[in-house]
C-alpha positions in Angstrom: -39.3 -40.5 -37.3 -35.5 -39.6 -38.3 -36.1 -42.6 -41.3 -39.8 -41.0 -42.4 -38.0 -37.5 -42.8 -35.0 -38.8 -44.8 -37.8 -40.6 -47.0 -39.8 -37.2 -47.3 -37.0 -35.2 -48.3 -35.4 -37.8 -50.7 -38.7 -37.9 -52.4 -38.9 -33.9 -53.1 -35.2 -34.1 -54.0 -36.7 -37.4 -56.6 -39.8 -35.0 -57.7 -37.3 -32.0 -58.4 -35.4 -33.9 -60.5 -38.1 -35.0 -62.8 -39.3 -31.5 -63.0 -36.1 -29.9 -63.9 -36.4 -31.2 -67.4 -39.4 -28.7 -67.5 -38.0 -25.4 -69.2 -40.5 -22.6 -69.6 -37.8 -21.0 -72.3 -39.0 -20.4 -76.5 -35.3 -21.3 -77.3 -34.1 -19.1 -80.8 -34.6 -20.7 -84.0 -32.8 -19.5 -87.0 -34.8 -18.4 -89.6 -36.6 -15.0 -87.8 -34.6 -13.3 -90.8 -34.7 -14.2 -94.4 -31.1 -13.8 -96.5 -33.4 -13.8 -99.8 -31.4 -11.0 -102.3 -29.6 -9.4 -99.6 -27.1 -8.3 -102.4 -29.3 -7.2 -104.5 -29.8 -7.8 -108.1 -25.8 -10.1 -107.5 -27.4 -13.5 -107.3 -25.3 -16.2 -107.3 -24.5 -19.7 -106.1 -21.3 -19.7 -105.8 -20.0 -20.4 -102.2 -16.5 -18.9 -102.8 -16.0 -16.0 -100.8 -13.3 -13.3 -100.4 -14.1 -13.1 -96.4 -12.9 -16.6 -96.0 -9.2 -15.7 -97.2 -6.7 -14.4 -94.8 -5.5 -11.0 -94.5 -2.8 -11.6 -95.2 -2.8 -13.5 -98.6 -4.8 -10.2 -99.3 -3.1 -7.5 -98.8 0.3 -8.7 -99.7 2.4 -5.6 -100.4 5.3 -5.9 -97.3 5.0 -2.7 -96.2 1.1 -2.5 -95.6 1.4 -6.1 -93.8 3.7 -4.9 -90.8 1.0 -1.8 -90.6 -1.5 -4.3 -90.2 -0.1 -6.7 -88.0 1.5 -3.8 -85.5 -2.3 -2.6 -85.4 -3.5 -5.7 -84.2 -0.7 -5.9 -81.7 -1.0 -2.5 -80.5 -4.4 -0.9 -81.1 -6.4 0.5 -78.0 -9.9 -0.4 -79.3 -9.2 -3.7 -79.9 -7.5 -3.9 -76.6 -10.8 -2.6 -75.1 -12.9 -5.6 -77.0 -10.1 -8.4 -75.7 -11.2 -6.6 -72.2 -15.3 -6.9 -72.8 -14.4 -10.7 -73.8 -13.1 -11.4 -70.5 -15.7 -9.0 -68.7 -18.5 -11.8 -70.8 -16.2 -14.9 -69.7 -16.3 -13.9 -66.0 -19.9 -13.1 -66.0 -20.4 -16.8 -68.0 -18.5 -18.5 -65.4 -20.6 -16.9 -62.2 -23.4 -17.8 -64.2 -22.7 -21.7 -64.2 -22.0 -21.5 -60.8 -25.7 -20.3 -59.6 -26.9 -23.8 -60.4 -24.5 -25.1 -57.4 -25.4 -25.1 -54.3 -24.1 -22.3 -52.1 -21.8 -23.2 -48.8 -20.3 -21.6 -46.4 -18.7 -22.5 -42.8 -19.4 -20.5 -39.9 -17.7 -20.7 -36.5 -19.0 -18.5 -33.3 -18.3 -18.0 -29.9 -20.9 -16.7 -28.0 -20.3 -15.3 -24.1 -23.9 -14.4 -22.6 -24.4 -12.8 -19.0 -27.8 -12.9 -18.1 -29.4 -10.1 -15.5 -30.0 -11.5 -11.6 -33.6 -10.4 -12.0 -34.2 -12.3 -14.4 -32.6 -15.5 -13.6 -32.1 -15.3 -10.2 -30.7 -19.1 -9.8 -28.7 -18.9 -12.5 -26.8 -19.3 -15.2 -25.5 -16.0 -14.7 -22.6 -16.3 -17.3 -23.1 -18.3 -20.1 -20.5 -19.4 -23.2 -21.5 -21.3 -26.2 -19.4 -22.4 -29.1 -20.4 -23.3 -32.0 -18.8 -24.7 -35.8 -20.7 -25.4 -38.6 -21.3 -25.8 -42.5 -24.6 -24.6 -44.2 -25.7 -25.4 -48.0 -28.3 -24.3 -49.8 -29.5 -25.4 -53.0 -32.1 -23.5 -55.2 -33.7 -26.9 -58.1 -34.0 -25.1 -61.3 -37.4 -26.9 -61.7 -38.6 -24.3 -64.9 -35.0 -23.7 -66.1 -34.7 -19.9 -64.6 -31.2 -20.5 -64.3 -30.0 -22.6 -67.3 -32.1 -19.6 -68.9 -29.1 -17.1 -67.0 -26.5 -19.3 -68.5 -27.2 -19.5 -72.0 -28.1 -15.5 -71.7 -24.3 -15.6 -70.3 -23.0 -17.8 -72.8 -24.7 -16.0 -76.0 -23.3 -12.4 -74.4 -20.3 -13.6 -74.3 -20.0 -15.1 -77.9 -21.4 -11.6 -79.0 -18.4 -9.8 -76.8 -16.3 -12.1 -78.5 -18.0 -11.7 -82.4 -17.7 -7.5 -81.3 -13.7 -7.9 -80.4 -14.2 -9.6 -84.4 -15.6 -6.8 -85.6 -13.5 -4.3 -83.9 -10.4 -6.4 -85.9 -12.2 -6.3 -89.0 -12.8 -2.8 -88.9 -9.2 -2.2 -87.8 -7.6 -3.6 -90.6 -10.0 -2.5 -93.3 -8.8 1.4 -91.4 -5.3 0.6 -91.9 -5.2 -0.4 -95.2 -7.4 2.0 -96.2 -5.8 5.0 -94.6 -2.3 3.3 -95.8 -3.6 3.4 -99.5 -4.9 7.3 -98.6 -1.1 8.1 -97.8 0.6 6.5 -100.8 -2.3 8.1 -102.9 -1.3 11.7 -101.2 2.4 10.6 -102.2 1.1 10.2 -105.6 -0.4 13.4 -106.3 2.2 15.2 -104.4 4.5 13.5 -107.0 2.0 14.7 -109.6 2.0 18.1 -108.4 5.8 18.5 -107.9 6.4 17.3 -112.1 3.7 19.8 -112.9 5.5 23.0 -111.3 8.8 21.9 -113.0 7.2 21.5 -116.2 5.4 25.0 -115.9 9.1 26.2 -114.4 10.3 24.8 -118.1 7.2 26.4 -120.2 8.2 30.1 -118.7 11.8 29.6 -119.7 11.1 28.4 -123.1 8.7 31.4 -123.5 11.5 33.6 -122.2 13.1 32.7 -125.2 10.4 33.0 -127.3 10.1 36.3 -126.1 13.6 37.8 -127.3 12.6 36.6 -131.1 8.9 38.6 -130.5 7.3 34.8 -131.0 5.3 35.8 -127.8 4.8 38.6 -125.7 5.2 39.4 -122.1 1.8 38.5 -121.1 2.3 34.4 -122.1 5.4 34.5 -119.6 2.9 36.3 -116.7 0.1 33.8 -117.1 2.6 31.0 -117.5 4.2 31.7 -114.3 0.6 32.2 -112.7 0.0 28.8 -113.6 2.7 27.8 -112.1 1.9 29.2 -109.0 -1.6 27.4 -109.1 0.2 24.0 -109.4 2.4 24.9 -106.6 0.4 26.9 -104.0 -1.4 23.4 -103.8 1.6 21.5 -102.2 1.7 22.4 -98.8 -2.1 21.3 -98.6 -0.7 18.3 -99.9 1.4 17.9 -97.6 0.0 18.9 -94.1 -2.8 15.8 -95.7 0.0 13.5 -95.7 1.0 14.5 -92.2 -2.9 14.3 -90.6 -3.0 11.2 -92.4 0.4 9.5 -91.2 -0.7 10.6 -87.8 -4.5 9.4 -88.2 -2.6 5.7 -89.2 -0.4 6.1 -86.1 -3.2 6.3 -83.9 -5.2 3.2 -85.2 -1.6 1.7 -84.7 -1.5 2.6 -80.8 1.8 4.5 -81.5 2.5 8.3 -81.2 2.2 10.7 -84.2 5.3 10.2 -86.7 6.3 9.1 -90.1 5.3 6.0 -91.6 7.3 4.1 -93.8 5.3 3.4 -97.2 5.9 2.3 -100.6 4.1 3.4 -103.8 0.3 3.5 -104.8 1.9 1.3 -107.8 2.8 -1.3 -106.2 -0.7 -1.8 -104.5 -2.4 -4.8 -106.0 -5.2 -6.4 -104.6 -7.5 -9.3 -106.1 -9.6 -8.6 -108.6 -11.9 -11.8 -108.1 -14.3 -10.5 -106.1 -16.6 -13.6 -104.8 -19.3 -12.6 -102.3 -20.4 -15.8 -102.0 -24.2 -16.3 -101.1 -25.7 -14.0 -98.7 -26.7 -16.4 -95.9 -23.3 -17.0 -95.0 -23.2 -13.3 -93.7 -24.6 -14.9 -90.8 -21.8 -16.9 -90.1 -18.9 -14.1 -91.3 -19.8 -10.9 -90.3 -18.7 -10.2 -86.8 -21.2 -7.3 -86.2 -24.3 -9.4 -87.9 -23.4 -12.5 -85.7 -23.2 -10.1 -82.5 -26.4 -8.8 -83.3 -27.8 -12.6 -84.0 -26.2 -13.7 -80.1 -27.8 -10.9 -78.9 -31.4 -11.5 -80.2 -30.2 -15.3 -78.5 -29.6 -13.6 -75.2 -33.1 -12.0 -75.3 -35.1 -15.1 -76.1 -33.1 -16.8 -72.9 -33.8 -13.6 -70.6 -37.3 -13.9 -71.6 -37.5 -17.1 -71.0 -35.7 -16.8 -67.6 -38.5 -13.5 -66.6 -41.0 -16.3 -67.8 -40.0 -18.9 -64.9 -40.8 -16.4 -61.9 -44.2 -17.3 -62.4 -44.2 -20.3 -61.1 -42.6 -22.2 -57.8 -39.4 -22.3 -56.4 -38.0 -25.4 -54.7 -35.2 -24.1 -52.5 -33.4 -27.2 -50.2 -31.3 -26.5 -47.1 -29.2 -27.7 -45.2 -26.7 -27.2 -41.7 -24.4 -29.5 -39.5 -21.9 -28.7 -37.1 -21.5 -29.2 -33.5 -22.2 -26.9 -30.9 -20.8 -26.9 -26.9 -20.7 -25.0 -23.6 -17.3 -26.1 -23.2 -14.8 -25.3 -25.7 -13.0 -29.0 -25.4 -16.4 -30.6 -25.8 -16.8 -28.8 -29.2 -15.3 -31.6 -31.5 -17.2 -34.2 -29.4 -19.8 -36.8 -31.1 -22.3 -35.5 -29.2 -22.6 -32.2 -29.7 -22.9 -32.9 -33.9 -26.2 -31.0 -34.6 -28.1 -31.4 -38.3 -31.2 -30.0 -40.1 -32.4 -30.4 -44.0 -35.0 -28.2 -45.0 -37.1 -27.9 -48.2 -39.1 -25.4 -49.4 -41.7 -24.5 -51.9 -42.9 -21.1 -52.5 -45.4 -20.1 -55.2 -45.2 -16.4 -56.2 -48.8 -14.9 -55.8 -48.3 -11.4 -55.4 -45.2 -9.8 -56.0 -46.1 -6.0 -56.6 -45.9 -6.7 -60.6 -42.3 -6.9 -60.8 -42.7 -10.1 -62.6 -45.3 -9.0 -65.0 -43.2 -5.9 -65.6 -40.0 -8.1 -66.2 -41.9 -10.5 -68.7 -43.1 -7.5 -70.6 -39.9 -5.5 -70.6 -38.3 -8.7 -71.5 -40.5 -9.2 -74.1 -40.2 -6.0 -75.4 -36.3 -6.0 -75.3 -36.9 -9.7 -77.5 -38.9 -7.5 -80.2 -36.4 -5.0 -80.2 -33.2 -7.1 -80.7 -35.2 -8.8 -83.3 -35.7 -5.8 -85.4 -31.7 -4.8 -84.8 -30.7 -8.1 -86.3 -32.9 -7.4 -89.0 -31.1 -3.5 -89.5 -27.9 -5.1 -89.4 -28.6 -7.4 -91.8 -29.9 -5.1 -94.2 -27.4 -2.5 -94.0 -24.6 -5.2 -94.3 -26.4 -6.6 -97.7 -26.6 -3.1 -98.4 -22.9 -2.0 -98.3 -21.8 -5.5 -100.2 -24.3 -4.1 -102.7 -23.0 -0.8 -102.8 -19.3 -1.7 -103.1 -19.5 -4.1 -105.7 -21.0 -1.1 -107.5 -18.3 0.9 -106.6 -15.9 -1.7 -107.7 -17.5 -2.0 -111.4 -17.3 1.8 -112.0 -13.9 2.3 -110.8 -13.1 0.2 -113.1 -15.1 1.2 -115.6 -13.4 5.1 -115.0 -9.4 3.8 -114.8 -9.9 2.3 -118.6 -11.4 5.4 -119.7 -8.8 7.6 -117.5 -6.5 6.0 -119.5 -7.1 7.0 -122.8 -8.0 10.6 -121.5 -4.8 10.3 -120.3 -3.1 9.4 -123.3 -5.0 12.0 -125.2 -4.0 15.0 -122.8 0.0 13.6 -123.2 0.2 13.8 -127.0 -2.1 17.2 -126.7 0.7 18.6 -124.4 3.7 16.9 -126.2 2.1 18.5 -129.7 1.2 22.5 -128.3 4.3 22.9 -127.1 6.3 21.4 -130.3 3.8 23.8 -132.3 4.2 26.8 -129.5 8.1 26.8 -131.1 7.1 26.6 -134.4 4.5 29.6 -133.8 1.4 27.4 -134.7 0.2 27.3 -131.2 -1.0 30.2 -128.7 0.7 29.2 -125.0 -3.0 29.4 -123.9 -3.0 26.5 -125.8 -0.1 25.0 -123.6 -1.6 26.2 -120.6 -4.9 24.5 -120.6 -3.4 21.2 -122.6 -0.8 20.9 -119.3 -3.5 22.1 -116.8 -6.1 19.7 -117.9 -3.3 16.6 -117.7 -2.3 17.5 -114.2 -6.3 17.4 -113.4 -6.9 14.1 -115.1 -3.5 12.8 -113.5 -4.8 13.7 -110.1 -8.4 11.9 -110.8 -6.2 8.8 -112.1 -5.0 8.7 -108.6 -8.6 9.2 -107.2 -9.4 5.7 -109.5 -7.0 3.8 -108.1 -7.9 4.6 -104.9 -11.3 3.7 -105.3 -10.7 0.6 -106.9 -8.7 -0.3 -103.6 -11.1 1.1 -101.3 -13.9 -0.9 -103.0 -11.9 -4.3 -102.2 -11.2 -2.9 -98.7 -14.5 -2.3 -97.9 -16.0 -5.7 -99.7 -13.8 -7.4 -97.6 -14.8 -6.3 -94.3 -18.5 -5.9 -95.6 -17.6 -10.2 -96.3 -16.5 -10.4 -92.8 -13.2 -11.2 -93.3 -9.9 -10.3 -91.9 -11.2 -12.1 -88.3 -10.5 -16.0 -89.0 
């Protein structure tokens, strides 16, 4: 009888293992997007891509590079995402574990008095002890838990794609707030020259003055102009500090100065290869997050899926049990069992309808978030590239504004002495130059920002 049981429970052990290569799971296949002119009118072939090259070799002004790397050292948020990696890797690791059986060792002692009426011959006091080990095994027969693992494993690749993105976005802040502050320098500069100049203008028109070139009324407006320039400056400058203290926060370090250079020395490439759009899928952290998680769906639906149909669950207990504590270790009191189990779900109150449908509908939904992502992250490449172009486009025309404005203010003021020139003249030549100065800075700025941004948009600054 003992030998027929052993044969009975080897062959459901034997038929469990044949059916766990059954899997109920739709496993995700790429291609539920399409990558077709995701940049728009950009088409190219060209694999090179400006993600794939380090930050480093990218933003290579000294300064800017010790921001950047004391951000990554010290930023919360990313701190947080290195956090919600671990938080997936823990979950991952349970997750493998459900598919091993579950033990545990028990030991008891058990002291029993039983009532006279009852048992009027005895045994009036009763002791048992008892030691023992019980397993229990549930066969994934439709793959409901291999489904849990790869749902484990894909959330924690998308934790670990989000801690990416989180770095991307940090460094695109930093440098992008650094470039804000030496642009702020920049016009500050701008500003400062300005005031002296106008300081110089109301002097010379002093002089003019005592020869009747010009009458009181130039000097007045002159030094209202002057006021203009200068009543801007401590705007300026509370900017500089909001900003300093914005860039110490994304650097984890309390409010303070920040040591800079100048918005000249800033240089950044000016090849700007997107590559081809399908390789977003691969680079950019929050697209690939948004891919794992449409993963994870597929695998929870698949999981939800397997609750239909039967569990095989195998148990098992030995130990020894004894009246006598001395006896306990004793061959003969060893004591075994092996169960196995089948149970069929019939009625289960809907919860595993409602689980398949939720599940199903959570599938749909992180379909349709991959597909936002994607578009939106197509769109901003787009968009920056455009934004690169006209920056461009705007610091070669700056430039001969610029030029202009300098020989207009160079030539009023020479004819101002000679009396061919009104100071009005001077006034607006000097006020447009410090405007077109100030949008020179705005250029460059955008120029910078556009490479910033088409970096990150790339998905680079992770690798």
């Amino acid at each position: 009888m003992k030998t027929y049981s052993i044969k009975q429970i080897i062959l459901v052990a034997g038929l469990a293992a044949i059916l766990v290569s059954c899997n109920t799971s739709k496993h995700y296949q790429r291609g539920a997007v399409s990558t077709d002119g995701l940049f728009g009118n950009t088409a190219t072939s060209d694999s090179a891509n400006l993600a794939e090259k380090p930050w480093r070799e990218l933003f290579t002004e000294t300064h800017l590079q010790k921001l950047i790397q004391e951000g990554l050292n010290n930023n919360l948020d990313l701190q947080l995402a290195v956090q919600k990696v671990m938080e997936a890797e823990a979950y991952f690791s349970q997750s493998k574990a459900a598919l091993l059986p579950s033990v545990s060792a028990n030991g008891k002692g058990i002291y029993t008095r039983n009532p006279e009426s009852i048992y009027p011959d005895g045994p009036r006091e009763v002791s048992t002890y008892q030691l023992s080990a019980d397993a229990s095994w549930e066969v994934d027969l439709w793959g409901k838990l291999r489904s849990s693992k790869r749902a484990a494993y894909t959330n924690l690749l998308a934790s670990d794609a989000g801690q990416k993105a989180v770095q991307t976005r940090l460094i695109s802040n930093i440098a992008s707030a650094y470039y804000a502050l030496v642009g702020l320098d920049a016009k500050l500069a701008i500003t400062q020259l300005t005031v002296k100049n106008n300081i110089d203008l109301v002097e010379t028109l002093k002089v003019l003055k005592e020869s009747g070139r010009v009458t009181g009324a130039a000097i007045v407006q002159s030094e209202a102009a002057r006021y203009a320039a200068e009543v801007t400056i401590p705007d300026l400058e509370q900017q500089i500090r909001e900003t300093e203290n914005a860039l110490c926060l994304l650097l984890g370090r309390v409010p303070g100065t920040v040591e800079r250079g100048k918005i000249e020395e800033q240089t950044l490439s000016a090849a700007l290869q997107t590559g081809i759009p399908a390789q977003m899928l691969d680079n950019r952290p929050d697209v690939m997050q948004a891919e794992y998680a449409l993963m994870s769906a597929y695998e929870i639906t698949g999981n939800a899926r397997a609750y239909f149909y039967p569990a095989l669950t195998l148990t098992a207990s030995a130990g020894f049990a004894a009246a006598d504590l001395d006896k306990l270790i004793d061959p003969i009191s060893f004591a075994a069992n092996v169960i196995g189990g089948l149970a069929q779900p019939i009625f289960n109150k809907k919860i595993n309808t409602t689980r398949l449908k939720v599940s199903q509908a959570q599938q749909e939904e992180a379909l349709i978030s991959f597909r936002s992502t994607l578009l939106k992250a197509g769109q901003e490449v787009h968009n920056t590239l455009g934004s690169y172009e006209s920056a461009v486009q705007k610091i070669a025309l700056r430039q001969l504004q610029l030029d202009a404005l300098i020989k207009s203010v160079d030539y009023t003021k020479e004819l101002l002495t000679y009396g061919s020139a009104t100071y009005t003249e001077v006034l607006n030549a000097q006020t447009s130059l410090l405007s077109a100065q100030l949008s020179s800075v705005n250029d460059q700025l955008q120029q910078l920002n556009a490479v910033v941004t088409l970096y990150r948009a790339l998905g680079g600054g992770w690798e």
